[in-house]
C-alpha positions in Angstrom: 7.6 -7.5 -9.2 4.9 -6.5 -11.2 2.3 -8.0 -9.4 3.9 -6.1 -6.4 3.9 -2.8 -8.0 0.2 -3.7 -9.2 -1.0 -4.7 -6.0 0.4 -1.7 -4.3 -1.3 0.7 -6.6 -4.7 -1.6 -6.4 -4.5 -0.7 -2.3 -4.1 2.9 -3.0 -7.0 3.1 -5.2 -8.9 1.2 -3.3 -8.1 3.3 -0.1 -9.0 6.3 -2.0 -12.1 5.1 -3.4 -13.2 4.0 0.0 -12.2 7.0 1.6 -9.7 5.5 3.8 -5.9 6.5 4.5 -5.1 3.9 7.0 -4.6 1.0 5.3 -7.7 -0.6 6.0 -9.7 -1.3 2.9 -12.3 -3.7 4.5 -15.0 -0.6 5.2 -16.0 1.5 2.5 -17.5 5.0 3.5 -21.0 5.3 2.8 -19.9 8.2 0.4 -17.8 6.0 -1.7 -19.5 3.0 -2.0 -22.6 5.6 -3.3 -19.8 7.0 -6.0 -19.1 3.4 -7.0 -22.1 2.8 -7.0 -23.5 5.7 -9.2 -20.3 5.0 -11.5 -22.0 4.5 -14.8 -19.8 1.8 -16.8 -19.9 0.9 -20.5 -17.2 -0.6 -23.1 -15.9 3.3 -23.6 -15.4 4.1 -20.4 -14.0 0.2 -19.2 -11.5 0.7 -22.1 -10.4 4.1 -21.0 -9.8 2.4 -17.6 -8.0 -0.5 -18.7 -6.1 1.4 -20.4 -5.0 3.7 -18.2 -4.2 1.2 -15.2 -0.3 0.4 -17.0 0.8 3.6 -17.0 -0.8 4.7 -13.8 0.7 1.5 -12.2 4.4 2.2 -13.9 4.5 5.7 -12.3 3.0 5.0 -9.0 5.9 2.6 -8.8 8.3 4.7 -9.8 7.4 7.1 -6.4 10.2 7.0 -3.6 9.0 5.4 -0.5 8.3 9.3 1.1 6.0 10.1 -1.6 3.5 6.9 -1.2 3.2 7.3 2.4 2.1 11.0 2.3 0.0 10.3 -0.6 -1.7 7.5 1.5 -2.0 9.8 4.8 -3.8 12.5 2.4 -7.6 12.4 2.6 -9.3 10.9 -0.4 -10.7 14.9 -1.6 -6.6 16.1 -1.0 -5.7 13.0 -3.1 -7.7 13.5 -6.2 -6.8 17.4 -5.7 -2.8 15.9 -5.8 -3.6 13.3 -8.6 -5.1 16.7 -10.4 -2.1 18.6 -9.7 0.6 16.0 -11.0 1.7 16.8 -14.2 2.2 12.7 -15.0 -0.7 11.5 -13.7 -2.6 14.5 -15.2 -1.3 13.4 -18.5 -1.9 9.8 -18.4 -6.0 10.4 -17.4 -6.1 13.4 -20.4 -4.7 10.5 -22.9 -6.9 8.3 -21.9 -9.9 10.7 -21.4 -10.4 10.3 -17.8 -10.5 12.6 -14.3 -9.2 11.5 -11.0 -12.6 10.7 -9.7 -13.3 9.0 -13.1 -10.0 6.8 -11.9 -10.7 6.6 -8.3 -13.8 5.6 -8.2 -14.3 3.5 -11.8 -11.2 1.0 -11.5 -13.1 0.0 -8.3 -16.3 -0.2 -10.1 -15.1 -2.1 -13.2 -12.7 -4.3 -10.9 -16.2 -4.9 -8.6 -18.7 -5.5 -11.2 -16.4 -8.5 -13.2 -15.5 -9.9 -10.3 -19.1 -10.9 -9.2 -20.2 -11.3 -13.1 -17.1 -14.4 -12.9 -20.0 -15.0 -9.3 -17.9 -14.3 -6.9 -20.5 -13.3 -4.3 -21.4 -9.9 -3.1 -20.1 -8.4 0.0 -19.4 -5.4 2.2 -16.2 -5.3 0.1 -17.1 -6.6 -3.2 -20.7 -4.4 -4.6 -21.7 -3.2 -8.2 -25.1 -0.9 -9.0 -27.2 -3.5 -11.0 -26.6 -1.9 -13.9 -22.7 -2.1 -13.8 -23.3 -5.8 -13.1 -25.5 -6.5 -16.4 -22.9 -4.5 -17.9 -20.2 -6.8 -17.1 -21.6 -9.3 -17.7 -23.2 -8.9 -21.3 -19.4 -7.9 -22.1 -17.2 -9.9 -19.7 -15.9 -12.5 -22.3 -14.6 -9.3 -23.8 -13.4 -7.7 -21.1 -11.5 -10.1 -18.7 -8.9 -10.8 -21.4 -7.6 -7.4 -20.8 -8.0 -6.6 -17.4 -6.3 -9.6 -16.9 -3.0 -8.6 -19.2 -3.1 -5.2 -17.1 -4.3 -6.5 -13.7 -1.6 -9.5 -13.4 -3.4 -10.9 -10.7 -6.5 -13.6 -10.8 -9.7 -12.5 -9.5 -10.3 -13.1 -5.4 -11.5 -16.7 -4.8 -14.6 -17.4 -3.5 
């Protein structure tokens, strides 16, 4: 169930970081894939994110049915406007010292950037700036421990 729950909130994020609503994560906008790209990462900032994805993941599941599908028919700007303007979701980014865009577009980007420092190889799908992927790399013993005990899934194959 909680790979479920995970998964479901990993599509979402991944719909809004790529700027599509219709379920169809296999084309990033050219205006996302330039955020993710831009994203600056370091051990701070991964933290923040790591730490965040729990409790993000906990409430997202905890959404009727209703709620998901008109948060997933919103445009990516109305959904960081709505992720903004819920008091929960507010609260759990102020804790951990993050913005929606910081979230939107920085899970992808951290999730990105390990996967192809563990060499899985780059794609239309699967991208990191060069920086983020020295980044993740120099710290990826470090880091996969605990993206793994919040992630619950294994890294795609290659």
């Amino acid at each position: 169930m909680r790979t479920q729950r995970f998964l479901f909130f990993a599509v979402l994020t991944l719909c809004l970081a790529t700027g599509r609503t219709d379920g169809q994560t296999s084309q990033t906008t050219p205006e996302a894939r330039q955020a993710i790209l831009d994203y600056p990462l370091n051990l701070q900032r991964a933290n923040q994110l790591i730490a965040a994805l729990p409790e993000m993941t906990k409430y997202v599941a905890s959404l009727p049915p209703e709620a998901l599908k008109r948060a997933a028919a919103r445009t990516p700007a109305e959904q960081l406007t709505a992720m903004e303007n819920e008091p929960k979701v507010a609260a759990i980014l102020k804790q951990n010292g993050l913005t929606a865009k910081d979230y939107v577009t920085g899970v992808p980007a951290l999730r990105m950037a390990l996967w192809l420092a563990e060499g899985l190889p780059p794609g239309p799908t699967v991208f990191a700036s060069p920086a983020n992927l020295a980044f993740a790399k120099a710290n990826l013993v470090q880091l996969r421990p605990k993206w793994e005990a919040v992630d619950g899934t294994a890294r795609p194959t290659k």
